[in-house]
C-alpha positions, -999 to 999 in steps of 0.1 A, spaced: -81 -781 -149 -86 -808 -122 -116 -825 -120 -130 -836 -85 -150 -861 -80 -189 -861 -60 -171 -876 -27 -142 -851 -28 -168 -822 -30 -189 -836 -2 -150 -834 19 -146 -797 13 -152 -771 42 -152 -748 19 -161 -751 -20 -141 -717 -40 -155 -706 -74 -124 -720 -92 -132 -754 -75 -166 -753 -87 -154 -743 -121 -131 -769 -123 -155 -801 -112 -182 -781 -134 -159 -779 -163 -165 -746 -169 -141 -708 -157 -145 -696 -122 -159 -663 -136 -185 -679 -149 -199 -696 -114 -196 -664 -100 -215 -646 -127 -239 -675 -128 -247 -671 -92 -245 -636 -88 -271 -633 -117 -293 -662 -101 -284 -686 -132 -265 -713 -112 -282 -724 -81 -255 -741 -64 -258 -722 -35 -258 -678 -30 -238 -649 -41 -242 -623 -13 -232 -588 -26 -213 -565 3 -216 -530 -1 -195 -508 21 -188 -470 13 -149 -480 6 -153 -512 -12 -179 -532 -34 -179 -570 -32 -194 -605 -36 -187 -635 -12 -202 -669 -22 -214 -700 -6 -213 -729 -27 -233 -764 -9 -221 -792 -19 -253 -810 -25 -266 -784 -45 -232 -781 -71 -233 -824 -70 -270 -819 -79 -265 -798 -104 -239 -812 -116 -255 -844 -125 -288 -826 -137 -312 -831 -106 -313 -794 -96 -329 -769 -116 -334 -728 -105 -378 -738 -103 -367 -766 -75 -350 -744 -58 -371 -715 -58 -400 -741 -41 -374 -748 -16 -366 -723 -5 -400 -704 -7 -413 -732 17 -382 -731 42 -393 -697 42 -424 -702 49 -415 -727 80 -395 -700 94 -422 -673 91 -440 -697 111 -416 -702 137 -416 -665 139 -448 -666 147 -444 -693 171 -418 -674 191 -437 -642 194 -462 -660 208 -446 -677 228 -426 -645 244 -463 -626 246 -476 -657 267 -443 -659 293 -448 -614 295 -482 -620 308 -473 -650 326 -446 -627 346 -475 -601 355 
């Protein structure tokens, strides 16, 4: 298996499961298991369903595998994160609504 290093993951458009498995040290089935299940929070599995076929595509960040990697990442941290990006955009959401209802009246 090769082994990348931190900077070599930070270079990668695009980070496959058998690349993660490899600078993890563990099989490429077992990233994508671990993230479809929620286990591995280096970044999301996204299930597509389609009436002919059934299938997962993943998107792995680098900062979040490096993180990991090196134990400064746990699932908790990023459940926080990403509840409170959520919660930004909600608010934006509510910005932009606003915003939209204030240029409609402005235009009558």
């Amino acid at each position: 298996m090769a082994k990348y290093s931190d900077d070599e993951i930070r270079g990668m458009k695009k980070i496959t499961c058998k690349i993660a498995g490899d600078y993890l040290g563990i099989g490429p089935m077992a990233v994508s298991i671990g993230m479809r299940n929620d286990l591995l929070p280096i970044g999301f599995a996204i299930h597509n369903e389609d009436r002919y076929a059934d299938s997962w595509s993943y998107n792995i960040i680098a900062e979040r595998l490096i993180a990991y990697n090196h134990g400064k990442i746990n699932g908790i941290q990023v459940e926080s994160i990403e509840k409170n990006l959520s919660t930004i955009i909600n608010q934006f959401e509510e910005m932009k609504r606003d915003l939209v209802f204030l240029l409609s009246e402005k235009e009558e």
